[in-house]
C-alpha positions as a Markdown table, in Angstrom:
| # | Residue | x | y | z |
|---|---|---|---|---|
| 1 | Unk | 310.0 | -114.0 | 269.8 |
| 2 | Unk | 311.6 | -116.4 | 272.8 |
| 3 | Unk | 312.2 | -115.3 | 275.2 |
| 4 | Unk | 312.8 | -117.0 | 279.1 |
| 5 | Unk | 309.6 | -116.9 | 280.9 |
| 6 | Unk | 310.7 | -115.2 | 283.7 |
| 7 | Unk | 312.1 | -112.1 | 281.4 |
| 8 | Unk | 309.0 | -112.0 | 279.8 |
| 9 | Unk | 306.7 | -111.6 | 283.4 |
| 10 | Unk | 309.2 | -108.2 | 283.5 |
| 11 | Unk | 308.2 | -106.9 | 279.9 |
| 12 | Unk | 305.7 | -103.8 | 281.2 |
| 13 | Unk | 308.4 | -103.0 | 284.3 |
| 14 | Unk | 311.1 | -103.0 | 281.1 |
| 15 | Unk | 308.8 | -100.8 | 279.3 |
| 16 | Unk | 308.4 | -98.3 | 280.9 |
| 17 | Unk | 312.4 | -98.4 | 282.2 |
| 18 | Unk | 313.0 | -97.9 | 278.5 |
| 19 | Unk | 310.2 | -94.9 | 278.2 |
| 20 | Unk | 311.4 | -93.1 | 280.9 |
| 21 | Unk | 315.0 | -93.1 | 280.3 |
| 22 | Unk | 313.9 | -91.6 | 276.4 |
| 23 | Unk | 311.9 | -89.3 | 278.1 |
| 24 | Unk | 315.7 | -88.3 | 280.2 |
| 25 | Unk | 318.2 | -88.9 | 276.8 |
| 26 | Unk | 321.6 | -87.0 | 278.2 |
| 27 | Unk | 325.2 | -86.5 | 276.2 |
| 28 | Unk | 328.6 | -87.9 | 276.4 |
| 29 | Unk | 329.7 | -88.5 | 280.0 |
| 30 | Unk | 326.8 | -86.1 | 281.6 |
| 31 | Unk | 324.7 | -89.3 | 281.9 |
| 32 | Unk | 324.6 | -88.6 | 286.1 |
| 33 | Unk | 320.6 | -88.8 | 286.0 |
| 34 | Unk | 320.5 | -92.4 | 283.8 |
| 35 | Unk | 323.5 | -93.6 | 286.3 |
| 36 | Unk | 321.4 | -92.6 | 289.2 |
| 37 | Unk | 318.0 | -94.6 | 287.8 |
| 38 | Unk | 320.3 | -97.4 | 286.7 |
| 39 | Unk | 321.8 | -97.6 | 290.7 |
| 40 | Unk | 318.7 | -97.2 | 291.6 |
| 41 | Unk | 317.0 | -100.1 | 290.0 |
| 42 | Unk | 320.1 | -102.4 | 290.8 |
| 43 | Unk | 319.4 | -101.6 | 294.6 |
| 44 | Unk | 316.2 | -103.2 | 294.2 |
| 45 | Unk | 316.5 | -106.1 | 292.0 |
| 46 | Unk | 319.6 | -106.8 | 294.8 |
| 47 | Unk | 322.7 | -107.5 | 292.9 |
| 48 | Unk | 325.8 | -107.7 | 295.3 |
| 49 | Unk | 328.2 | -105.2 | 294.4 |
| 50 | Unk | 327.4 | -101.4 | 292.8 |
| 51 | Unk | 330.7 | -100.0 | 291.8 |
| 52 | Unk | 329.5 | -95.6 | 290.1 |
| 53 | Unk | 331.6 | -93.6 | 288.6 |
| 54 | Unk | 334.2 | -95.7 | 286.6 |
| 55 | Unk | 334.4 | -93.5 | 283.1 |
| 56 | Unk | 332.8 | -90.5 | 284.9 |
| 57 | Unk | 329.6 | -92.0 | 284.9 |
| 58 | Unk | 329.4 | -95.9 | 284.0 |
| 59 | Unk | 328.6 | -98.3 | 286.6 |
| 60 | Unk | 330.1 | -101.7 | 287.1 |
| 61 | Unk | 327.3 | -104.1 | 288.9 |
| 62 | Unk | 328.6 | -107.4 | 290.0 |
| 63 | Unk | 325.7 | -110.6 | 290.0 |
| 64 | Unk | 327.2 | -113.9 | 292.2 |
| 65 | Unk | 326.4 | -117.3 | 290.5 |
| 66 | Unk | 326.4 | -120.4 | 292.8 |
| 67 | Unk | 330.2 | -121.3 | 293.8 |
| 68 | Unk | 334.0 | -120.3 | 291.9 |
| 69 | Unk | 333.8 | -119.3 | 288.8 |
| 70 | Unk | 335.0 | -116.6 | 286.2 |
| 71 | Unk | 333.4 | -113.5 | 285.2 |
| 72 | Unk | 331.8 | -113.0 | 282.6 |
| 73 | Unk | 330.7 | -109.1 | 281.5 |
| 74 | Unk | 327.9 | -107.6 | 279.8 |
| 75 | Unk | 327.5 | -104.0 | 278.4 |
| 76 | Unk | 325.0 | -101.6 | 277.6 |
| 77 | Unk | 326.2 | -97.9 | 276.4 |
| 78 | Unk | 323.6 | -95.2 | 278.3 |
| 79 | Unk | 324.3 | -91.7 | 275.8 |
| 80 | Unk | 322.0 | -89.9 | 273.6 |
| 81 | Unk | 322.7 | -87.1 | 270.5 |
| 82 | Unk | 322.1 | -83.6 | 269.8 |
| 83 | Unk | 319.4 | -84.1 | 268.3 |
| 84 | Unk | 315.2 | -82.7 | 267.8 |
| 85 | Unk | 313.1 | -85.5 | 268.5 |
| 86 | Unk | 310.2 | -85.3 | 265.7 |
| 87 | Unk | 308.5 | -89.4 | 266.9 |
| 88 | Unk | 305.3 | -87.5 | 268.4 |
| 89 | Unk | 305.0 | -90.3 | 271.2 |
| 90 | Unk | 303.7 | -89.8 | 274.2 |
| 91 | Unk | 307.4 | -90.9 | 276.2 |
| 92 | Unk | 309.6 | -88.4 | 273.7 |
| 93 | Unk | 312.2 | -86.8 | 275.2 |
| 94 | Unk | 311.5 | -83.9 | 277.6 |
| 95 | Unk | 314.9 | -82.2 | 276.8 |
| 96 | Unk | 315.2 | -80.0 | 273.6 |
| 97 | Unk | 317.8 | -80.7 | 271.7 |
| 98 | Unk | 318.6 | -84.6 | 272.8 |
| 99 | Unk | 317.3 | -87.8 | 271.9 |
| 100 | Unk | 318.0 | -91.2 | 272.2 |
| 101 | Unk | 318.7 | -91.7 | 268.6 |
| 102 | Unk | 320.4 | -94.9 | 268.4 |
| 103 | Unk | 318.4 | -96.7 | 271.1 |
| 104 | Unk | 320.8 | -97.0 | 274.1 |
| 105 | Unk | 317.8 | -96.3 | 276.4 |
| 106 | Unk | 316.7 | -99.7 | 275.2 |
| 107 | Unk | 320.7 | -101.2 | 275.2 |
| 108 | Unk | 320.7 | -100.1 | 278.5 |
| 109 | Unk | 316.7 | -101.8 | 279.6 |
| 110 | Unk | 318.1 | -105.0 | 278.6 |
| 111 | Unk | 320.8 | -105.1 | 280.6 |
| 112 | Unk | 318.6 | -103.6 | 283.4 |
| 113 | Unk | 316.3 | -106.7 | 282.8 |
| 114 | Unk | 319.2 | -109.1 | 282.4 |
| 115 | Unk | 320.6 | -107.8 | 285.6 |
| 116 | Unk | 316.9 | -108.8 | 287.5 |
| 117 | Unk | 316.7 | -112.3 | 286.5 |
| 118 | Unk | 319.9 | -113.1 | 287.1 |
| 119 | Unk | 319.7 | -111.2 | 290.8 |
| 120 | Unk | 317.0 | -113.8 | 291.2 |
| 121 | Unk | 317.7 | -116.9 | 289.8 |
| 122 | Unk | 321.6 | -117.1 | 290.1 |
| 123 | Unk | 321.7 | -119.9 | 288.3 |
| 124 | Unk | 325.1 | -119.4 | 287.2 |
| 125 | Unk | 329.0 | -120.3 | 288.4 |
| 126 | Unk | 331.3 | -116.9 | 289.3 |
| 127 | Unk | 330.3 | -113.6 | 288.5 |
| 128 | Unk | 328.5 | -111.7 | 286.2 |
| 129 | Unk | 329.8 | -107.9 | 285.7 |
| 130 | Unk | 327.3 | -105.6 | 284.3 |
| 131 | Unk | 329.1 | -102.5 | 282.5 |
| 132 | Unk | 326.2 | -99.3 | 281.9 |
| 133 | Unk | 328.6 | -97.1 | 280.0 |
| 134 | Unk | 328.8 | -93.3 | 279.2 |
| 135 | Unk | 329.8 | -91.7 | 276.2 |
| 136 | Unk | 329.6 | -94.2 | 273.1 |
| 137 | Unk | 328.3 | -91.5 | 270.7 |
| 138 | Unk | 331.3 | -89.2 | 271.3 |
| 139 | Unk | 334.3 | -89.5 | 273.9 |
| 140 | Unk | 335.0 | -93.2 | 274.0 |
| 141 | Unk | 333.9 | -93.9 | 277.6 |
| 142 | Unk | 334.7 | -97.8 | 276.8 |
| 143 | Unk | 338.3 | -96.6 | 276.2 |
| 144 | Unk | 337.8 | -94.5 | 279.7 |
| 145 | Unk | 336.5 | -97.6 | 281.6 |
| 146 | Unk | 339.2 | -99.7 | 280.4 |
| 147 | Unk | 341.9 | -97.1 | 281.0 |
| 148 | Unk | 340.2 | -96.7 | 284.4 |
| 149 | Unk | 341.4 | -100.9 | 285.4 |
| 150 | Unk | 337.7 | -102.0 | 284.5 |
| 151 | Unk | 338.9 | -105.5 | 283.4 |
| 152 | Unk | 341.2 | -105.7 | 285.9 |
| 153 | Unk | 339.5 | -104.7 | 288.8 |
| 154 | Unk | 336.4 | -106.8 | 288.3 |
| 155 | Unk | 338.7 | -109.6 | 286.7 |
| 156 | Unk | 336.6 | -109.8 | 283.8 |
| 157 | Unk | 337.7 | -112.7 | 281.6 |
| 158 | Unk | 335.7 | -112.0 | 278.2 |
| 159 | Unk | 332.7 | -109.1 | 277.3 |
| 160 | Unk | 329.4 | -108.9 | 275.1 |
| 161 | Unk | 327.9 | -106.1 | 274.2 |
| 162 | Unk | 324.4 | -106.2 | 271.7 |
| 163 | Unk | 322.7 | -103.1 | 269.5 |
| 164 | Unk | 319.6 | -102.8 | 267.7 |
| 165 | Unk | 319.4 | -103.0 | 264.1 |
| 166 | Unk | 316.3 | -101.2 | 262.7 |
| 167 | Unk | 314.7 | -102.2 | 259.3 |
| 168 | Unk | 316.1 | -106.5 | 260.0 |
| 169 | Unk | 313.4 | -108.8 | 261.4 |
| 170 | Unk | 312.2 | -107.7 | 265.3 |
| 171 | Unk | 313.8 | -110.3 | 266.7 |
| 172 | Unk | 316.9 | -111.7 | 264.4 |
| 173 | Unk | 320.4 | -111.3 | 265.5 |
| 174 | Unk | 323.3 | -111.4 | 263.3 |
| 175 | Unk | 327.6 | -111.4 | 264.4 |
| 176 | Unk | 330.9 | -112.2 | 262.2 |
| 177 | Unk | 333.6 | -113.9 | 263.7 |
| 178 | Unk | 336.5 | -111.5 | 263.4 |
| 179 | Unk | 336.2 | -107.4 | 262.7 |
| 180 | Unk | 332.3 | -106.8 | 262.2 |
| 181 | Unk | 332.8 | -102.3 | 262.1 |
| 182 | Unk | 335.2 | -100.3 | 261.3 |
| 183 | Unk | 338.2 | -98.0 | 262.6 |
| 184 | Unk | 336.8 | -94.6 | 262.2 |
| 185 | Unk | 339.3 | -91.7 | 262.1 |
| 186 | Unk | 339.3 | -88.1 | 261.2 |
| 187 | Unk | 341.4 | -85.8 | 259.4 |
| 188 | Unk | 341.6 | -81.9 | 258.3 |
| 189 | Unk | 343.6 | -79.8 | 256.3 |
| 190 | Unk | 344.6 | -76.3 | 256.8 |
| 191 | Unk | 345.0 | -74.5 | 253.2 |
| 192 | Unk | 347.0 | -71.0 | 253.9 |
| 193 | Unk | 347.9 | -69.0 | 250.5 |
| 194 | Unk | 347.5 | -65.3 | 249.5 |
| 195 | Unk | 344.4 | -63.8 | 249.1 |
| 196 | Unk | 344.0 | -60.9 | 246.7 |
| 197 | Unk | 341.4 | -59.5 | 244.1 |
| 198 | Unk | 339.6 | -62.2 | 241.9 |
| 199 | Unk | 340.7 | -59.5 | 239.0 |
| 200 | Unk | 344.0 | -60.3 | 239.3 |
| 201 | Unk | 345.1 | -64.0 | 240.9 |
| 202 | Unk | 348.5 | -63.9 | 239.3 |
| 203 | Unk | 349.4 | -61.6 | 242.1 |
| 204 | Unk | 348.1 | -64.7 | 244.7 |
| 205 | Unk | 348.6 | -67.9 | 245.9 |
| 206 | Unk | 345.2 | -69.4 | 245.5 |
| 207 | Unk | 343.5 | -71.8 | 248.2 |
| 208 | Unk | 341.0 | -72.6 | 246.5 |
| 209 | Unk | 342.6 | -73.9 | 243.8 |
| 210 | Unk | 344.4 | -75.9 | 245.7 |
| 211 | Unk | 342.1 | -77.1 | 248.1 |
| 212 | Unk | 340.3 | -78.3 | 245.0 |
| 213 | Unk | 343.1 | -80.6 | 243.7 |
| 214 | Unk | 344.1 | -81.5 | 247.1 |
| 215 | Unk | 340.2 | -83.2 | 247.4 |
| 216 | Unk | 341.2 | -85.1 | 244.0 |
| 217 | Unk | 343.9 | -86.8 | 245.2 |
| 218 | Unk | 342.4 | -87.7 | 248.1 |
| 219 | Unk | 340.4 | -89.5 | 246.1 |
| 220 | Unk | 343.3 | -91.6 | 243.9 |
| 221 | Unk | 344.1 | -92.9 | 248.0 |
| 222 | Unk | 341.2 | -96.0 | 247.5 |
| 223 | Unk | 341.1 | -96.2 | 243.7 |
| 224 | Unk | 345.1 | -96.1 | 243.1 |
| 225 | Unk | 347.1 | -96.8 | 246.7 |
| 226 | Unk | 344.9 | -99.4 | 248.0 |
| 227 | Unk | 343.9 | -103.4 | 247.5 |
| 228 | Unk | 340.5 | -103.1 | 245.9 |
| 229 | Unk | 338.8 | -106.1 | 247.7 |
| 230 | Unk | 339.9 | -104.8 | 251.5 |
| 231 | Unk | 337.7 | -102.6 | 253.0 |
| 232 | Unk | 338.4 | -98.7 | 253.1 |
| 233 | Unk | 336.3 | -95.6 | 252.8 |
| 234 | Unk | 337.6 | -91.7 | 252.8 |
| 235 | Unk | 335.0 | -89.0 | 252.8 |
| 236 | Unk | 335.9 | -85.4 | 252.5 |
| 237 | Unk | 332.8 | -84.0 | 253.8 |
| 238 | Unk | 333.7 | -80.4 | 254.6 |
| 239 | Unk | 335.6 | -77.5 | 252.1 |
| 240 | Unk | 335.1 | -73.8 | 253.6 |
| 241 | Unk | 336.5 | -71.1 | 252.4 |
| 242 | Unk | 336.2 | -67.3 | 250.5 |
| 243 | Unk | 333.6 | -64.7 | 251.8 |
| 244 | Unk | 332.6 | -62.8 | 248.2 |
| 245 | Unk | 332.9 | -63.8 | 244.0 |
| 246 | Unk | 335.2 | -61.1 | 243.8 |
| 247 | Unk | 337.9 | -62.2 | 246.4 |
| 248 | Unk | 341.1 | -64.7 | 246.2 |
| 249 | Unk | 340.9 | -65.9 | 250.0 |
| 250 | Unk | 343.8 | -66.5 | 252.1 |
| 251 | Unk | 342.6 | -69.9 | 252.7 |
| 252 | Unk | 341.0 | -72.7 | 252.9 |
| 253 | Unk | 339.8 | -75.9 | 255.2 |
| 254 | Unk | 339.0 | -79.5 | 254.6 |
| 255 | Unk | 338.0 | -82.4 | 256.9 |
| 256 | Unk | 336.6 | -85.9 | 256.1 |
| 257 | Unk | 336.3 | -89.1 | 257.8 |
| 258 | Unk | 338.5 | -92.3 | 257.1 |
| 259 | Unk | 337.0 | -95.7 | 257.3 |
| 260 | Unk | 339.3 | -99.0 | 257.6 |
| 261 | Unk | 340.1 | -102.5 | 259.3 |
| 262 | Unk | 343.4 | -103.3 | 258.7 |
| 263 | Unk | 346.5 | -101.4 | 261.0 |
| 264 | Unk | 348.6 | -101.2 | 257.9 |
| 265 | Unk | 345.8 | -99.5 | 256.0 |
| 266 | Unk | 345.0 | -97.1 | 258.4 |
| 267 | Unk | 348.9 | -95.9 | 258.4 |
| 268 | Unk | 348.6 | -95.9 | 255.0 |
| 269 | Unk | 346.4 | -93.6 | 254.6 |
| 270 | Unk | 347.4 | -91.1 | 257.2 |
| 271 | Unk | 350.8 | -91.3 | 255.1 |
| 272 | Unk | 349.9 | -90.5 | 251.9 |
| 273 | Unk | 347.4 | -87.9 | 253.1 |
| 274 | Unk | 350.5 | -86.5 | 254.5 |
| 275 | Unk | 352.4 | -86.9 | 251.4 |
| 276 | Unk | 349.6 | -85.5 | 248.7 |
| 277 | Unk | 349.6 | -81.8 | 251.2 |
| 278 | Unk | 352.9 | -82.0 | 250.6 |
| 279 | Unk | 353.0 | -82.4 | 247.5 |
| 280 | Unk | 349.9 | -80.3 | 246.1 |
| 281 | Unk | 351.1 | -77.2 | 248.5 |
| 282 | Unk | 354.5 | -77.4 | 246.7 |
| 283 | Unk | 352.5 | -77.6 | 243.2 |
| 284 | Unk | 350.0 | -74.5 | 244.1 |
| 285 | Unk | 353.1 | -72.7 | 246.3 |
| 286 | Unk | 350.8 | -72.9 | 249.5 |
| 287 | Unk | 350.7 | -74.2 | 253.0 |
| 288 | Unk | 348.5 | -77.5 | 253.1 |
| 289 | Unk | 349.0 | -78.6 | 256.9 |
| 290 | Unk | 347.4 | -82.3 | 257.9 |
| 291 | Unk | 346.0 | -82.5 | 261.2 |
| 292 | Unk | 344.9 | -86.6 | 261.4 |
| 293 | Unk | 342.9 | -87.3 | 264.6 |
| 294 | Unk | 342.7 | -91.2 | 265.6 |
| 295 | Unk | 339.1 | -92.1 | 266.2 |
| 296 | Unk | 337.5 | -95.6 | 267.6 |
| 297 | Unk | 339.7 | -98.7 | 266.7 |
| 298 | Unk | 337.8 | -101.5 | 264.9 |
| 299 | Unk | 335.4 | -103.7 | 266.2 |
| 300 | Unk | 337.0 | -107.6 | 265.8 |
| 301 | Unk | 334.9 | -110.3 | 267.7 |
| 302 | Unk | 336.6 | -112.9 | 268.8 |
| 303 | Unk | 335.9 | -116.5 | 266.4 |
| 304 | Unk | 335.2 | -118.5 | 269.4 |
| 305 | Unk | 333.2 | -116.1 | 271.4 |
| 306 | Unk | 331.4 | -115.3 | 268.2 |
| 307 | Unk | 330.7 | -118.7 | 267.6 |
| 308 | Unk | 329.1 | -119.1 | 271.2 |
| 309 | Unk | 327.4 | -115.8 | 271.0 |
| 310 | Unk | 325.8 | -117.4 | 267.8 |
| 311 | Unk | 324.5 | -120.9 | 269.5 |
| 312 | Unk | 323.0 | -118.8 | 272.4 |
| 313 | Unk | 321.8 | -116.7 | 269.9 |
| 314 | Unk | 320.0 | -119.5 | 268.5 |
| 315 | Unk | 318.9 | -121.0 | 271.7 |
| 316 | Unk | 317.0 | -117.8 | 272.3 |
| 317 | Unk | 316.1 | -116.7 | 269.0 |
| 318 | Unk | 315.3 | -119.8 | 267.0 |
| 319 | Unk | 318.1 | -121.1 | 264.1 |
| 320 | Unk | 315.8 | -119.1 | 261.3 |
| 321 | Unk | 316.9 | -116.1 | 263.4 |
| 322 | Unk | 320.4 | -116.1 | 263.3 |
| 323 | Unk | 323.1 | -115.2 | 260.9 |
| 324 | Unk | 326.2 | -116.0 | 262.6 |
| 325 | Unk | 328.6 | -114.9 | 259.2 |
| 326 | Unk | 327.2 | -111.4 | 258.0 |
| 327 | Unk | 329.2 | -108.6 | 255.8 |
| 328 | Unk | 331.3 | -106.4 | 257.8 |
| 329 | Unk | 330.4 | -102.4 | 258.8 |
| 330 | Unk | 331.6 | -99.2 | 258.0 |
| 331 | Unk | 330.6 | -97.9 | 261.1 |
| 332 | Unk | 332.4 | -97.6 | 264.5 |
| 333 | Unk | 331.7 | -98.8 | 267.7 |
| 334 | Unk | 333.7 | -98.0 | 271.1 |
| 335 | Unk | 332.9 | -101.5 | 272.3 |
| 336 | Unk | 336.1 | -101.8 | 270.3 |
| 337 | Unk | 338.2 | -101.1 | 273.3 |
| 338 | Unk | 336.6 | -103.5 | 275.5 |
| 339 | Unk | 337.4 | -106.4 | 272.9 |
| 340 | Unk | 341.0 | -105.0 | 272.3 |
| 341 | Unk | 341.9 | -106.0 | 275.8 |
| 342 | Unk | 339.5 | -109.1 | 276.2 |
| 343 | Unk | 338.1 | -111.9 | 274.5 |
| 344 | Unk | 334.2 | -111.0 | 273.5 |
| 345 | Unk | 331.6 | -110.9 | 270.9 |
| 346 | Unk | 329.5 | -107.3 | 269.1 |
| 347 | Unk | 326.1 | -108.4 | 267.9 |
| 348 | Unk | 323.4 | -106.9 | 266.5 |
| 349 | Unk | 319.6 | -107.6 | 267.4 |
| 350 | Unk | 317.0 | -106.4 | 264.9 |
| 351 | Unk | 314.1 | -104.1 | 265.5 |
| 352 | Unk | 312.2 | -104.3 | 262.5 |
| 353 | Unk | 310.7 | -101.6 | 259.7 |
| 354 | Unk | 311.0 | -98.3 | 260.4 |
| 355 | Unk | 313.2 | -95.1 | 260.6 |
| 356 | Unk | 317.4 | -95.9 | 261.4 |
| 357 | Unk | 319.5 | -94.4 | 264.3 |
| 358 | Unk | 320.4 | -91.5 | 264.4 |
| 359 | Unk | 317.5 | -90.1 | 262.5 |
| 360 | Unk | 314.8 | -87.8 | 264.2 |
| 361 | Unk | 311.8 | -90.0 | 263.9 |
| 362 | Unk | 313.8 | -93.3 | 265.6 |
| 363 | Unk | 312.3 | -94.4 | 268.4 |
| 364 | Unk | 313.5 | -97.9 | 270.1 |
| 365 | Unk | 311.1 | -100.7 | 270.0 |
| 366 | Unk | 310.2 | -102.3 | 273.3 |
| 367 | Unk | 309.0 | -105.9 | 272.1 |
| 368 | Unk | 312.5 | -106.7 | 271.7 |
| 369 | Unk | 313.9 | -105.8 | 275.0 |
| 370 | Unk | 313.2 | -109.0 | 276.9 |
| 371 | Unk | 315.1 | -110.9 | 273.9 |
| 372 | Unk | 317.9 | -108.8 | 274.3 |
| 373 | Unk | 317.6 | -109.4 | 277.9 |
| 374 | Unk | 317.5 | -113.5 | 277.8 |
| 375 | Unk | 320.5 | -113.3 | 275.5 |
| 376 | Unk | 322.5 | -111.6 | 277.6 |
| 377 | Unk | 321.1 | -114.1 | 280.6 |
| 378 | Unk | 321.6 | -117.1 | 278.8 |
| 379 | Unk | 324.9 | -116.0 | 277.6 |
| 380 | Unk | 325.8 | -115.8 | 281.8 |
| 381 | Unk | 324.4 | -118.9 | 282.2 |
| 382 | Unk | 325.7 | -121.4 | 279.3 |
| 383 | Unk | 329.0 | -119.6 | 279.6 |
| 384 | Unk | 329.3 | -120.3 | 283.5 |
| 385 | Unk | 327.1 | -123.0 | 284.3 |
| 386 | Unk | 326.1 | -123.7 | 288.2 |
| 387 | Unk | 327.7 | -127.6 | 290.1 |
């Protein structure tokens, strides 16, 4: 894989960056030990400015180019999951219960190595802001650094962020111009009837019967309410309710996850969810209450930064290695919030065969950090070229 010869002298130093921060995974915005290592390593590669504690626990590091310029930013999200590490390598984490799952510990190397060169070589107009951010897996800490004045502050004019992509070729990286993941929302329903015998349901107001036809229209929302060929996904993944065989419960619960792209779809859907607990409580002479909870917005690159994302892409990964038009993603991203308020580009940089995020045997592979790295350098400096 190329990769600038410089980034490459750092890939041991990277390596075990990376290894020691899976060895430390931490959750949400607790990510004060990862901050402090991150601080800590900016100290020494010298960048100019070390701004802690925007979002809790994200750092904004400002790099100064050669003369005026604008300012371009980089981000790498720092957060782990809940979750048993079962990899067996000798750097797994030390912390039961956490892991990093979905490789931020290696997100967050590259911009670490990113961050050296271009400490060094400043070979670049204006500014480079480097955004390590908290809480990505859960709690939108890129909605809490932008709520915060991030852009503002640093004057950041447009923002890049990369993740790894296991089982695509070490080494490829693939964008769409426009939305590239999804809106994610949630929703749950509160089924309250009349429990009684299971002998005698006439003298009830059954939940569960309810509940039941309340999940089938659900499902009429993408087959019956909606374009076929635009992009939407509803998921009831939870029903609980009764405790014995013999017993009409009082009620019932349902959640599920909602999936779009499109504004109008999304208020769609939250409509005629509304509409069918209506409807199906009045039909089984229950209480169906919607409680609809607004998750990440969708991720939508911008064309023209996705279109230079994809030539420095190529620069650094070779034309073979590129895909610069790929299918969009159901999955959400809280990068979203960063590109809602500034021009930028999401892209994905593949770590080859083996086990995907969020699964206990995932484990980040190193040999792509210093790609990810010259990206994001090369980005800095074809972006904002020095006089």
């Amino acid at each position: 894989m190329p990769v600038l010869n410089r980034i490459a002298d750092y890939t041991d130093e990277m390596t075990a960056w990376r290894r020691h921060l899976h060895q430390h995974p931490e959750l949400g915005f607790d990510c004060h030990e990862t901050a402090a290592f991150v601080a800590a390593r900016l100290r020494e590669f010298g960048v100019d400015e070390i701004h802690e504690g925007i979002g809790q626990t994200g750092i904004v590091a400002i790099v100064k180019g050669r003369g005026e310029g604008a300012t371009i930013g980089l981000r790498a999200d720092m957060d782990a999951l809940p979750m048993e590490e079962t990899t067996g390598a000798e750097w797994a984490s030390k912390v039961p219960g956490r892991m990093h799952a979905c490789g931020h510990d290696g997100h967050t190397t590259m911009l670490l190595g990113a961050a050296k060169y271009l400490a060094e070589t400043r070979n670049f107009a204006g500014r480079a802001a480097l955004i390590f951010q908290p809480a990505e897996e859960n709690g939108g800490g890129g909605d809490a650094m932008v709520r915060e004045g991030m852009m503002e502050r640093f004057g950041i004019n447009r923002v890049f962020a990369m993740h790894n992509s296991p089982n695509h070729r070490a080494g490829s990286i693939y964008t769409t111009p426009g939305p590239i993941m999804a809106a994610v929302d949630s929703f749950e329903i509160d089924v309250k009837g009349r429990g009684g015998h299971g002998a005698m349901p006439h003298l009830t107001a059954d939940p569960v019967v309810a509940a039941v036809a309340i999940v089938n229209a659900i499902q009429t929302i993408s087959s019956r309410n909606h374009y076929a060929l635009d992009d939407l996904v509803i998921s009831v993944t939870q029903i609980h309710t009764g405790s014995a065989d013999n017993i009409v419960p009082d009620d019932a619960w349902i959640c599920g996850t909602v999936r779009t792209f499109d504004p109008q779809v999304r208020e769609m859907v939250q409509r005629r969810l509304s509409e069918i607990c209506v409807g199906q409580g009045a039909a089984y002479d229950v209480s169906a209450e919607l409680t609809y909870i607004e998750g990440y917005p969708a991720t939508v690159n911008d064309p023209d930064q996705a279109s230079f994302a994809a030539e420095i892409a190529r620069e650094v990964a070779g034309d073979a290695n590129v895909e610069d038009s790929i299918g969009r993603e159901m999955g959400a991203e809280d990068f979203s919030y960063m590109l809602n308020v500034r021009p930028g580009c999401y892209l994905f940089l593949g770590q080859g065969e083996g086990p995907g995020v969020h699964n206990p045997g995932y484990d980040f592979n190193d040999e792509i950090a210093p790609l990810g790295a010259s990206f994001f350098a090369r980005l800095v400096e074809r972006g904002q070229p020095a006089s």
